[in-house]
Structure formats: structure tokens, C-alpha cells
C-alpha positions as a Python dict, from the first residue, in 0.01 Angstrom:
ca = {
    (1, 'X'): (0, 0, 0),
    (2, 'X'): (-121, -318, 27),
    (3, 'X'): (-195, -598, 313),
    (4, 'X'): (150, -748, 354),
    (5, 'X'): (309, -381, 347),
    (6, 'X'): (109, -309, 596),
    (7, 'X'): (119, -609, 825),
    (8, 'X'): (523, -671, 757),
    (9, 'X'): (514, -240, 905),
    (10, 'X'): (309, -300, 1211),
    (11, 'X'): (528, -674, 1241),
    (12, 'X'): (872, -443, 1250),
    (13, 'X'): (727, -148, 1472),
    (14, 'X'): (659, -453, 1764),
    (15, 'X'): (974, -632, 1687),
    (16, 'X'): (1179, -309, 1716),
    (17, 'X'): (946, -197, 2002),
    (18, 'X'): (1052, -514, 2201),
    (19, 'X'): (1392, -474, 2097),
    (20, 'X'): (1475, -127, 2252),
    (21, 'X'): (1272, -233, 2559),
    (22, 'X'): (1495, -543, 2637),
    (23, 'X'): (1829, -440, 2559),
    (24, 'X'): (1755, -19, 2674),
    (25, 'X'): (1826, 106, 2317),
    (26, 'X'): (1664, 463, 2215),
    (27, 'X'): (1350, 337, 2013),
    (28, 'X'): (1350, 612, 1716),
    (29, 'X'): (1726, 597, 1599),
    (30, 'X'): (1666, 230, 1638),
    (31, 'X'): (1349, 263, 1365),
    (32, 'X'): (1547, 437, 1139),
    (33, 'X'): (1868, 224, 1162),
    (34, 'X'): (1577, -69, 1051),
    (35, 'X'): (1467, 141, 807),
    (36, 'X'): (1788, 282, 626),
    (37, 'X'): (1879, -187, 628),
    (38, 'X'): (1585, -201, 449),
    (39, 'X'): (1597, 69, 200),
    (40, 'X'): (1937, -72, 106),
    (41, 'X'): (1781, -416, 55),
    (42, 'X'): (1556, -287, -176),
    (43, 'X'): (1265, -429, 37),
    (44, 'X'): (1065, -183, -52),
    (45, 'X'): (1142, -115, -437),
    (46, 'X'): (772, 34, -529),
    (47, 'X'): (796, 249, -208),
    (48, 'X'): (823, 631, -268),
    (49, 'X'): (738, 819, 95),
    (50, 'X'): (550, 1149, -72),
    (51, 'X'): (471, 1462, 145),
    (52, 'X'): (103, 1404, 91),
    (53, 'X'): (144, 1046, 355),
    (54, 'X'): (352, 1271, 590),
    (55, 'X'): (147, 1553, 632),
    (56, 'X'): (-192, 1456, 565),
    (57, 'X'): (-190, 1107, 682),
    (58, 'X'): (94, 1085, 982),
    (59, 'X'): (126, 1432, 1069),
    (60, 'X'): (-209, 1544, 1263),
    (61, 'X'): (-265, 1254, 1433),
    (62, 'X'): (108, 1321, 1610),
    (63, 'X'): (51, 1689, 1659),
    (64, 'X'): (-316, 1675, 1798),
    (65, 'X'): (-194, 1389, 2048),
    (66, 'X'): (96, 1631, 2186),
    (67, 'X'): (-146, 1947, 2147),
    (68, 'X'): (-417, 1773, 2352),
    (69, 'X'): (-164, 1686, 2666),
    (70, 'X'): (-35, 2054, 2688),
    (71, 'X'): (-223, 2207, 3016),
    (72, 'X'): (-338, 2544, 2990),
    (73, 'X'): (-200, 2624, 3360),
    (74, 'X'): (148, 2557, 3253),
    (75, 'X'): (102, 2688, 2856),
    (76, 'X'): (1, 3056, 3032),
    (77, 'X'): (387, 3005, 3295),
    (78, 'X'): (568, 2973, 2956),
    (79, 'X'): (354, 3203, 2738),
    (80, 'X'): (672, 3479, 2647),
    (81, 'X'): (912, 3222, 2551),
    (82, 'X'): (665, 2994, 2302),
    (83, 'X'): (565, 3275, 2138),
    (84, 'X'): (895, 3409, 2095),
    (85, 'X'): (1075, 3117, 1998),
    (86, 'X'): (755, 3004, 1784),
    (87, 'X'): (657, 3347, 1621),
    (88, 'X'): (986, 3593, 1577),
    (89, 'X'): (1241, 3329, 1629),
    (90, 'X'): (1136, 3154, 1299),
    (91, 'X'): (1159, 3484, 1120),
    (92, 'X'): (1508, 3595, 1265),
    (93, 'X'): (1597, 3209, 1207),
    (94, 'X'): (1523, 3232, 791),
    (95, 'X'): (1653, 3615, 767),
    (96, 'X'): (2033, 3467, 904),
    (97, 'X'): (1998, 3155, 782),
    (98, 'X'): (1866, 3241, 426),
    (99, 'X'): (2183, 3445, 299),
    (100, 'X'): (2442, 3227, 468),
    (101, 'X'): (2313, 2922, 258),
    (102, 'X'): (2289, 3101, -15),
    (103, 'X'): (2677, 3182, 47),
    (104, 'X'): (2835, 2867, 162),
    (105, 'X'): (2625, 2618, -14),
    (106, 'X'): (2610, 2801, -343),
    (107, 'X'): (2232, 2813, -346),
    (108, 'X'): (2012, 3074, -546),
    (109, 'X'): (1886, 3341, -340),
    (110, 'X'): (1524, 3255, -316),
    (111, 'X'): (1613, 2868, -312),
    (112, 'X'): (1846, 2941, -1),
    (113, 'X'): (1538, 3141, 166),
    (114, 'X'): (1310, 2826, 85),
    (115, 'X'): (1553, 2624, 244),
    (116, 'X'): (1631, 2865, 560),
    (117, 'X'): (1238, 2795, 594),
    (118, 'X'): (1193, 2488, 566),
    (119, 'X'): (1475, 2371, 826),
    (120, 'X'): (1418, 2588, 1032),
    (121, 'X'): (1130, 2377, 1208),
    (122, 'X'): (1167, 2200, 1513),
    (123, 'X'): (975, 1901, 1458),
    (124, 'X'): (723, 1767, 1672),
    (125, 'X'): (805, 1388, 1546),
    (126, 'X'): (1104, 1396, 1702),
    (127, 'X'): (1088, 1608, 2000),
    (128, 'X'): (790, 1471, 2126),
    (129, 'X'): (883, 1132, 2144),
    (130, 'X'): (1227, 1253, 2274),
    (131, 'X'): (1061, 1434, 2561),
    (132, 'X'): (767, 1173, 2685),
    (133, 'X'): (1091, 978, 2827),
    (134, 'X'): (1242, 1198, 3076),
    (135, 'X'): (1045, 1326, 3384),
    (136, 'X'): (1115, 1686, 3360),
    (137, 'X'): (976, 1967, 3467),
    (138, 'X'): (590, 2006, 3289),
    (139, 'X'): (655, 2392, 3233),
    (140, 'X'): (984, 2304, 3071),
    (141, 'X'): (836, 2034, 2840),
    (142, 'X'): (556, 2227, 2795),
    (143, 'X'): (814, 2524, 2627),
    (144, 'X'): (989, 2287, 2444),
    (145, 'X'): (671, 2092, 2294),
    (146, 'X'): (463, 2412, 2278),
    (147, 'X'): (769, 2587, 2057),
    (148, 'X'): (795, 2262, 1815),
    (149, 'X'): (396, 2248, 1795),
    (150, 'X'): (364, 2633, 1704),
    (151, 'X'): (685, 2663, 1509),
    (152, 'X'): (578, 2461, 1235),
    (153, 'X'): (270, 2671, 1138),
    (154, 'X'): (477, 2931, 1120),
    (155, 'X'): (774, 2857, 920),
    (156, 'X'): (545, 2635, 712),
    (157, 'X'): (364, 2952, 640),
    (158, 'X'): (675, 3151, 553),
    (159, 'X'): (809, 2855, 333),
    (160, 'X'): (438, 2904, 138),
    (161, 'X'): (472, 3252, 136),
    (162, 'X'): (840, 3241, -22),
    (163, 'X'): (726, 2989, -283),
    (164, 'X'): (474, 3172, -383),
    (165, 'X'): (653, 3442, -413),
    (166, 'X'): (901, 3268, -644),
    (167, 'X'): (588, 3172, -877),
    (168, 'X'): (457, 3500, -929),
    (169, 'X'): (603, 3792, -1128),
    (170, 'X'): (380, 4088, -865),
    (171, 'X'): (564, 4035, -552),
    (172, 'X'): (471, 4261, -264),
    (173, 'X'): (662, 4252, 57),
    (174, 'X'): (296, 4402, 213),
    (175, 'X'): (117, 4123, 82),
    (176, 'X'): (368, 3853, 167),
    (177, 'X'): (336, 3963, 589),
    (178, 'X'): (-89, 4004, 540),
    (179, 'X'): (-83, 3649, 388),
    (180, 'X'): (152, 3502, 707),
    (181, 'X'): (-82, 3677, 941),
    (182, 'X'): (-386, 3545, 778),
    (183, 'X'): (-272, 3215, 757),
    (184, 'X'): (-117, 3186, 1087),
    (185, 'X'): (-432, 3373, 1286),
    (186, 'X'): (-682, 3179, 1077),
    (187, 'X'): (-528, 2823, 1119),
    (188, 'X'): (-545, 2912, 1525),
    (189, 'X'): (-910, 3066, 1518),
    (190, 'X'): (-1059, 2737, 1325),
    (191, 'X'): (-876, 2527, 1525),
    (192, 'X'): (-1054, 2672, 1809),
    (193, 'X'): (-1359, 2674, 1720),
    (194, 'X'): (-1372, 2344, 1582),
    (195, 'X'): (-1256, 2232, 1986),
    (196, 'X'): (-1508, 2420, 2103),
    (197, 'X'): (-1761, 2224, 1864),
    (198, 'X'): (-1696, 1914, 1914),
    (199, 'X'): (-1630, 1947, 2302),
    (200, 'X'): (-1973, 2053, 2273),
    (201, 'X'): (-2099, 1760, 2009),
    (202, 'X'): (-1928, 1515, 2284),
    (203, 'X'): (-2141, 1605, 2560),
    (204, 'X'): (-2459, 1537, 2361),
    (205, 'X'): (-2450, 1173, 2427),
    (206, 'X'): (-2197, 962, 2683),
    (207, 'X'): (-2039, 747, 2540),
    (208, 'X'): (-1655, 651, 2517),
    (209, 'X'): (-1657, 497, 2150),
    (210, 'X'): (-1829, 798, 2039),
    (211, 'X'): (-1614, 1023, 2240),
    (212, 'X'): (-1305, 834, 2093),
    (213, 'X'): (-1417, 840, 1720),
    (214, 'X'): (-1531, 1235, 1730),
    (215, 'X'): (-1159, 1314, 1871),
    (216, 'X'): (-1030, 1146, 1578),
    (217, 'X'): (-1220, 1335, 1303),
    (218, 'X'): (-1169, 1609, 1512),
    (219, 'X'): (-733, 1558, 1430),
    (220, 'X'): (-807, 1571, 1055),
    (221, 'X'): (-1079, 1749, 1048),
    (222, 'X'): (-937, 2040, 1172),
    (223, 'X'): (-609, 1991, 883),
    (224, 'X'): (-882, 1940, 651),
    (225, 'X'): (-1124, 2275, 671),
    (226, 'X'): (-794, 2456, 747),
    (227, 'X'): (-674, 2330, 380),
    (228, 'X'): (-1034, 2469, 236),
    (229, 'X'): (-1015, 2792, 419),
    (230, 'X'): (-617, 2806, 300),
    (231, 'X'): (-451, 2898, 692),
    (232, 'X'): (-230, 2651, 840),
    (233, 'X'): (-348, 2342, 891),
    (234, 'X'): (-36, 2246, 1116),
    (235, 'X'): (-155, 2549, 1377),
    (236, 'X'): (-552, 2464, 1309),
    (237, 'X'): (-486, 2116, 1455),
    (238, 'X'): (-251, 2249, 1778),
    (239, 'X'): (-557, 2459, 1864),
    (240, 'X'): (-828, 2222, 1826),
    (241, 'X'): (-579, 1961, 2060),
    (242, 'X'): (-547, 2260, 2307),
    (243, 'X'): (-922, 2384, 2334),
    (244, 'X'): (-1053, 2030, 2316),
    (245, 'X'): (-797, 1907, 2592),
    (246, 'X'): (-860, 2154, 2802),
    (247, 'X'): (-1266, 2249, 2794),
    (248, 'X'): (-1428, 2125, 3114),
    (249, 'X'): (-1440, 1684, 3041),
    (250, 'X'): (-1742, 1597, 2891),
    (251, 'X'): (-1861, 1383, 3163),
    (252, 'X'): (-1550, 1284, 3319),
    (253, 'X'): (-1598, 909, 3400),
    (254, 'X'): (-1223, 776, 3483),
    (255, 'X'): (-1281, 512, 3240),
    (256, 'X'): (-1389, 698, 2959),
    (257, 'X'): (-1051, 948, 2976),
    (258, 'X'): (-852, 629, 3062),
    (259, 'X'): (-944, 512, 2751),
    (260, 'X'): (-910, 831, 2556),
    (261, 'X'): (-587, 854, 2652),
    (262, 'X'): (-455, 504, 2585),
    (263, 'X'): (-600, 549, 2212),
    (264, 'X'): (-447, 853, 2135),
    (265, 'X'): (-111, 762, 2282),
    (266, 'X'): (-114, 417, 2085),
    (267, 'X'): (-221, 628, 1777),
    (268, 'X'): (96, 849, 1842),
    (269, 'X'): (286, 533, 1861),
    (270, 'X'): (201, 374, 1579),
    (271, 'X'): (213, 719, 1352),
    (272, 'X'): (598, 844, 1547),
    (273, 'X'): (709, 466, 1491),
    (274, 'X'): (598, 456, 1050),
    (275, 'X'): (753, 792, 1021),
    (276, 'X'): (1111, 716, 1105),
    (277, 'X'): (1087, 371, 1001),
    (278, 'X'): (961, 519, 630),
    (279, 'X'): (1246, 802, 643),
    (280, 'X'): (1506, 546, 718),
    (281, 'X'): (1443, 348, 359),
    (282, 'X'): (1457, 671, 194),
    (283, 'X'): (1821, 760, 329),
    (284, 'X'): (2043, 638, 56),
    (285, 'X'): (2372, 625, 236),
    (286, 'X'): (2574, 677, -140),
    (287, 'X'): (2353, 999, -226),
    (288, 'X'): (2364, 1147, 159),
    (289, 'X'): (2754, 1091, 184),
    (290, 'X'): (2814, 1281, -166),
    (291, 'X'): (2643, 1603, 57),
    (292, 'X'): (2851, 1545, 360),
    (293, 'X'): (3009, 1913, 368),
    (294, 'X'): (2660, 2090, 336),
    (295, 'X'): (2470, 1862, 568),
    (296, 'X'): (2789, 1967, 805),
    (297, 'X'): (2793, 2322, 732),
    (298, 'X'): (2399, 2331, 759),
    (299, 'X'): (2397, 2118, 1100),
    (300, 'X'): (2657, 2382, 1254),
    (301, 'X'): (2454, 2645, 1122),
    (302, 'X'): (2132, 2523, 1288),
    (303, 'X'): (2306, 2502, 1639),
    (304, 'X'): (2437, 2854, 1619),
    (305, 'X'): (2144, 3049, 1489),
    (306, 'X'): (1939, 2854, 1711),
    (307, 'X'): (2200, 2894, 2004),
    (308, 'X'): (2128, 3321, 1955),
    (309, 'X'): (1733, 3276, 1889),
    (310, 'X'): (1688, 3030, 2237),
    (311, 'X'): (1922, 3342, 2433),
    (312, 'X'): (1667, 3615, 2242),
    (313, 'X'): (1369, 3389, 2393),
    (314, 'X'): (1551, 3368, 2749),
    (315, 'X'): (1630, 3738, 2742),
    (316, 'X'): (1294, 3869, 2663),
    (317, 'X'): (1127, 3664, 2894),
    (318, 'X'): (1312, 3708, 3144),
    (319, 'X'): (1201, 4056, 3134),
    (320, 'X'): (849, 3983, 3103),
    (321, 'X'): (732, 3708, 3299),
    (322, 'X'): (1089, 3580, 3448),
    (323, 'X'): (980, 3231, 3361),
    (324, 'X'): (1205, 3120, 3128),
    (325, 'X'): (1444, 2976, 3405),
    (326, 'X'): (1794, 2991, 3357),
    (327, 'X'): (1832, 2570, 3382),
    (328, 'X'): (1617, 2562, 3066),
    (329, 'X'): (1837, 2738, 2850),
    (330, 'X'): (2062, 2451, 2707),
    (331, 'X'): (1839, 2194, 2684),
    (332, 'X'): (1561, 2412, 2519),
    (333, 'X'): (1917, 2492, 2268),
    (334, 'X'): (1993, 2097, 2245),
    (335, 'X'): (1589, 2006, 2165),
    (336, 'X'): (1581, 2151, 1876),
    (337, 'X'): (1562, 1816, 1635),
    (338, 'X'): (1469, 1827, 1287),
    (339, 'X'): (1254, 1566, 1119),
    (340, 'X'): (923, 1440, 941),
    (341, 'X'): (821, 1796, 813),
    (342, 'X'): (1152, 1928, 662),
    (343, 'X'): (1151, 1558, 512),
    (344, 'X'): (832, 1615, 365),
    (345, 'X'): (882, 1943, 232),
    (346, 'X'): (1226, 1873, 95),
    (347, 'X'): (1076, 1576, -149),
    (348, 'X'): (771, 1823, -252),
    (349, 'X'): (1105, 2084, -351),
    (350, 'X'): (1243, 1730, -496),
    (351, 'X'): (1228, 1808, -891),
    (352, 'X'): (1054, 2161, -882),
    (353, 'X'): (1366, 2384, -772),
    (354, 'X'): (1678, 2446, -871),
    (355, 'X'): (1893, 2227, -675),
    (356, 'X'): (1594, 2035, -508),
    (357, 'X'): (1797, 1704, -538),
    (358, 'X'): (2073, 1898, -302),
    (359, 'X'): (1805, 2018, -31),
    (360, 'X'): (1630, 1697, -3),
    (361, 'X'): (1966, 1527, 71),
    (362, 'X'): (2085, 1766, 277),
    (363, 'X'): (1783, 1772, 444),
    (364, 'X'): (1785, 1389, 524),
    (365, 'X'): (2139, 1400, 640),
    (366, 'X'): (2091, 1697, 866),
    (367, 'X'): (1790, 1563, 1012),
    (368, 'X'): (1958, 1159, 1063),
    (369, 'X'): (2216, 1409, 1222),
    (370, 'X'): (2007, 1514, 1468),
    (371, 'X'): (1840, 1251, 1554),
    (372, 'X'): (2141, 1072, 1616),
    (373, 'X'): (2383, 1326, 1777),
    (374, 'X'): (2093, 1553, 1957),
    (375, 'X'): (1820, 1282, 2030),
    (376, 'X'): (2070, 1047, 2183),
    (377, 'X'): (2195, 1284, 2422),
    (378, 'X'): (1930, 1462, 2513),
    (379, 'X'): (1925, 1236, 2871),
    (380, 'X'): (2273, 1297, 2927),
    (381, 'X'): (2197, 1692, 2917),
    (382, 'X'): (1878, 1655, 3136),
    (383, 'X'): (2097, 1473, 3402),
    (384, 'X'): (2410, 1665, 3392),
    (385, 'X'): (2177, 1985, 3415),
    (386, 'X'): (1979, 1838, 3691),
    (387, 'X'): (1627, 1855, 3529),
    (388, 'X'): (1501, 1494, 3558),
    (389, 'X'): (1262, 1525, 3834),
    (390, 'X'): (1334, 1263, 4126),
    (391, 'X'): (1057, 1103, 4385),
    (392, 'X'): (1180, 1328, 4615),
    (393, 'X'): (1124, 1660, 4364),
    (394, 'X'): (773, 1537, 4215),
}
């Protein structure tokens, strides 16, 4: 990447920024509208977006911003229903999903598994931005947020697991479920810890650079020693956001938490606006439109499995906790977006699977799908179900 990449990026992200503010367009299908016009041009010929830029570079910065505005108060009010949704609902997702593809796409067994995984995330890209719009209820975005945080370390860990799996001729179903716990646990526990730490390295000396700069290596950091210590580096960075959001403030000057807040929300800006921009010039309208039928078939899929998995979560806590309110129920259904991380997954699957050229098409289609059919409405569900909080309800 060099300078004028760079600069003619940041140049469209304010142009298209200004754009949806003065005309009251929806900013992200707008980015990748830009993005798909410029792909076509050919502006971009060199360009190839690789998984390494999503996940390592884009990724934590956009998940530790959403992790660190998730209250504790309201995370323990929705407790039943993330951790459903976000721990068995990812596994019953893949088990239906993984034979149907393999069925009605025509997709070898452990292929169709990989690809139950990897689509099965709802991704934070996309449903974060989504949500920061509408003034709903904080419990409600909290389950929806909390669920697209959490998911992702887990079906990212299954996705390993199966590919693994695939690699090796001493399979064992034993070691497969040791490894997601492992990996899943572990990415949580040093996550923590590393909150705790540099809560603790932040109180050492007052100042709001410092403060700034130490939350920042903090959001790869965590990615980082989770890569070393091979657990999810997705889940290590939701709980270093979490613990270090929520410790006691450090000092708690107004300005200094002012201006924590404005950077990381700028930094989630600038990272939510380069990822859909850079998907949209790698949608090739020609290659998407020869997959039409699957990206159909898989879209309808999604809804449906997703439809049973959201009723599971609304089921079980209502017999828990009774906090999973009845209102929430379609919405939490219609969140559901897929984005940046299938994305990046499906080009890693690219030229190393049989029929990787299929799933990272499919992939693309189902999640420009979504984005455009799910994201776009997603205000016209909060209305109709009378979520959107009014002065009169704050």
C-alpha cells in the first residue's frame, strides 16, 4: 500500500461519509456500492484484500471498540441468551447447516462442514455499525452485539478445528471438543487478564495520551499473545474490551474518557468504513451472478436455521432468567448479518479446498445479500416492532 492508496481511501471514506449524511443514505451499503464501481474500473488492479489485513489489521480494532462499550450491568440481564446463541447455537447452526450444503450445493462433506462454519458467524462489522444508529433498548443491543462479538470465537474455533481435522489422517472426535474448549476458554482467560493488566499499567501515571496509546496495544495485543498461546484471538480481544471497559476508570477525569471515547469510535470508523469499501472491489458482479442459485439457497438457509436457533435462545431463557423479552425475538432473527470474517475466511479457503472458488463467491454474494436486504431494513423492523426508544421512553 502506498501513500496515494492510502490518501485516495481516507479521501472516499469522507466523501461517502458526507454523502450519506446529506442526502440520509445508509453509510455501509453506500461504501460498498463505491467499492464494487471501483473494482469494476480496475482502480485498484494490484489490490488483492488477503485475510491477514482483515483479521489482523481491521478486525480487533472493530471488536475491542464494541467489546469496550458493552456494560457489565446489562451483559449479566442478557447472560442466558448470549451464551446460548454464542456457544450451542453455533454448534446446532454447523450440525444443520453442514449436511444440507453438502446436499443442495453439491459440496464434499467436510468442505460443506467448513463452510456451515464459516457462515455461520454473525459479524460484528456489520451489526455493529447497523446497531449504533437506532436508540434501542441497551439490554437488547447489548444481546445482539454481545452474540456477534462471542459468536465469532466460537465458530472460528470450530472452522479451525474442522480444518484441521481435514489435514490430519488421526482424527479424534475427543480431541476435536478438548481443542474448542481450550481455545475458546483460553482466548477469554488472556483476554482478561491482559484488561486487568493494563487497567492496572494505566493507573500508574495520568495521563490521556498514555491512557489512549496503552488501549490501543491493548486491541492487538491481546489478538497477538492469543495467536502465540494458539486460543482465539477473536474472544481474547472481546474480553480484554469487556474487563478493561468496565474496571473502576483509572482516574476518571471527564476529559480524559471524553477523549478515549472519541478515539476509539473514530478508530471504529475509519476500520468499519475500509472494510466494506475493500469488500466492495473484490465483488466481481460476472463471477457472483454465475453463483446466484447457491448464494440464494445459502441466504434462505441462513434465515431458517437461524430463525430455529434465535427461538432455542428465547425458549431457554425464558426459562432461566425470563429476559429474553418476547419484542426481541425478530429483530435479534433479522440482525443476523454476515460480513468481514466469512469474507476473510472464504479467500484463505480460496485455492486450498475443493471448490474454494465456489465458497468464496458464494460467500461474497450471501454476505452483499445481507447487507443489502437485512441491513437496510433493520429500522423498518425496529419501528414496526416498537423498539426505538422515544424521549418520552429514555
Amino acid at each position: 500500500m502506498n501513500t496515494d492508496f492510502v490518501i485516495l481511501i481516507l479521501g472516499l471514506i469522507a466523501g461517502i461519509s458526507i454523502l450519506a449524511k446529506r442526502f440520509a443514505i445508509s453509510y455501509t451499503p453506500l461504501l460498498v456500492i463505491v467499492g464494487l464501481i471501483l473494482g469494476l474500473w480496475k482502480v485498484f488492479p494490484q489490490f488483492r484484500l488477503s485475510p491477514e489485513l482483515l483479521l489482523t489489521v481491521l478486525l480487533p480494532p472493530l471488536i475491542f471498540e464494541g467489546a469496550l462499550r458493552i456494560s457489565y450491568e446489562n451483559l449479566k440481564k442478557v447472560y442466558w441468551g448470549i451464551s446460548f446463541l454464542a456457544g450451542p447455537g453455533v454448534v446446532i447452526s454447523v450440525l444443520i447447516l453442514g449436511p444440507l450444503f453438502h446436499w443442495l450445493l453439491s459440496i464434499p462433506t467436510p468442505v460443506a462442514y467448513l463452510f456451515a462454519a464459516l457462515i455461520s458467524t454473525t459479524d460484528p462489522v456489520a451489526v455493529l455499525h447497523n446497531l449504533k444508529s437506532l436508540k434501542i433498548d441497551k439490554k437488547l443491543t447489548t444481546l445482539v452485539e454481545g452474540e456477534s462479538l462471542l459468536n465469532d470465537g466460537t465458530a472460528l474455533a470450530i472452522f479451525t478445528a474442522i480444518l484441521l481435522s481435514m489435514q490430519t489422517t488421526h482424527w479424534s472426535a475427543w480431541g476435536t471438543i478438548l481443542s474448542l474448549f481450550s481455545t475458546t476458554l483460553g482466548g477469554l482467560a488472556a483476554g482478561a487478564l491482559l484488561g486487568i493488566l493494563f487497567n492496572y499499567l494505566t493507573k500508574i501515571h495520568e495521563d490521556t495520551e498514555i491512557r489512549i496509546t496503552l488501549s490501543t496495544v491493548l486491541a492487538y495485543a491481546s489478538y497477538i499473545v492469543a495467536g502465540y498461546l494458539h486460543v482465539s484471538g477473536i474472544l481474547s480481544v472481546v474480553a480484554a474490551g469487556i474487563v478493561y471497559g468496565n474496571l473502576p476508570p483509572a482516574y476518571g477525569h471527564h476529559d480524559s474518557d471524553k477523549a478515549l471515547w472519541g478515539f476509539w469510535s473514530y478508530a471504529a470508523f475509519l476500520a468499519n468504513s475500509i472494510v466494506f469499501l475493500l469488500i466492495g472491489t473484490q465483488i466481481d458482479s460476472r463471477d457472483v451472478l454465475t453463483y446466484w442459485q447457491p448464494i440464494l439457497i445459502t441466504y434462505g438457509l441462513l434465515l431458517v436455521v437461524r430463525l430455529i436457533i434465535v427461538y432455542a435462545a428465547y425458549w431457554t431463557s425464558q426459562r432461566l432468567d425470563h429476559r429474553f423479552e418476547r419484542s426481541w425475538f425478530w429483530l435479534t432473527w433479522w440482525s443476523g448479518l454476515r460480513g468481514a470474517l466469512p469474507v476473510a475466511l472464504a479467500i484463505g479457503l480460496l485455492y486450498n479446498v475443493p471448490q474454494g472458488r465456489q465458497i468464496y463467491f458464494v460467500t461474497l454474494g450471501v454476505a452483499f445479500v445481507f447487507l443489502f436486504v437485512n441491513g437496510l431494513s433493520t429500522n423498518i423492523w425496529a419501528k414496526k416492532l416498537n423498539l426505538i426508544e422515544t424521549e418520552e421512553t429514555v
